[in-house]
C-alpha positions as CSV (number, residue, x, y, z in Angstrom):
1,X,-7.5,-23.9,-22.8
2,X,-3.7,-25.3,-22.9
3,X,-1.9,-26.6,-20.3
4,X,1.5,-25.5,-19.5
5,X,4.3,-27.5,-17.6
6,X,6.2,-25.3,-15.1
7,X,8.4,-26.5,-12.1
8,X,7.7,-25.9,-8.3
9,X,9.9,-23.8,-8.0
10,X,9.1,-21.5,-11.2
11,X,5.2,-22.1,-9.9
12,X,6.5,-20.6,-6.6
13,X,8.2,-17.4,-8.2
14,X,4.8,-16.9,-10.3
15,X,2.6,-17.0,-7.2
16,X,4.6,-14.7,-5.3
17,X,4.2,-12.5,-8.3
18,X,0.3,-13.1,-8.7
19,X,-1.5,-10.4,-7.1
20,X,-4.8,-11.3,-5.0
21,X,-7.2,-10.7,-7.4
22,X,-5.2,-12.3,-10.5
23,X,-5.3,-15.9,-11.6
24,X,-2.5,-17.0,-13.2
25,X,-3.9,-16.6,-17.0
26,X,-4.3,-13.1,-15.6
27,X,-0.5,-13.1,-14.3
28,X,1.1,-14.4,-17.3
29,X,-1.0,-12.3,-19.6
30,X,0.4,-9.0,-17.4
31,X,3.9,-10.3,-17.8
32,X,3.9,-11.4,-21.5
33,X,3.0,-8.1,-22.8
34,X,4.8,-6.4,-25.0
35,X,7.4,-2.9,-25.1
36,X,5.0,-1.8,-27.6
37,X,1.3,-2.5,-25.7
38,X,2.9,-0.7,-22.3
39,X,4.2,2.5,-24.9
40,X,0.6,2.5,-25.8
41,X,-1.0,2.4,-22.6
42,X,1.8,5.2,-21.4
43,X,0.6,7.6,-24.7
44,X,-2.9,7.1,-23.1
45,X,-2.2,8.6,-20.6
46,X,-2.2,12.7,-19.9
47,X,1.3,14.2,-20.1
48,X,3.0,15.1,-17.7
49,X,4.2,18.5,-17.2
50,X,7.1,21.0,-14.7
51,X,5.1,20.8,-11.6
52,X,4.2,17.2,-11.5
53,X,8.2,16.3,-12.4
54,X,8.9,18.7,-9.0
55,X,6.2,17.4,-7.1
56,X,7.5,13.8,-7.5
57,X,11.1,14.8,-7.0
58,X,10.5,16.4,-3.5
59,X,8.1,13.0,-3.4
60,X,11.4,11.1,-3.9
61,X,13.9,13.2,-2.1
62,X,11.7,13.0,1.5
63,X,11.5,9.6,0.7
64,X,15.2,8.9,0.2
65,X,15.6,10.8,3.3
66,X,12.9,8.7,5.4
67,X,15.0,5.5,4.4
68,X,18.4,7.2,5.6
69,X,16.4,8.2,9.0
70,X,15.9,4.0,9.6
71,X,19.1,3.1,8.7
């Protein structure tokens, strides 16, 4: 175990980036990982194919739309 010096306010930033059920070996882990571990983790998983790009483009546009509605 190794202790690491951070300010209060950097402390701050990382807790309001620490999710509930992280600690912050956890946190800092999930945020030091590389470009190349998250490429692997994304060939991993299934590919995506026609229908799921439409599916989360209609997801987006009545999204987009939902946040013009409040505005």
């Amino acid at each position: 175990m190794s202790t690491i010096r951070v300010s209060d306010d950097v402390k701050e930033r990382l807790r309001d980036l620490k999710r509930d059920d992280e600690s912050f070996n956890d946190l800092l882990d999930r945020l030091s990982r590389s470009e190349k571990d998250v490429e692997a983790i994304a060939e991993s998983l299934p590919p995506v194919d026609d229908e799921d790009i439409q599916q989360m483009d209609e997801a987006r546009e009545r999204l987009n739309e939902s946040l013009e509605e409040r505005r």
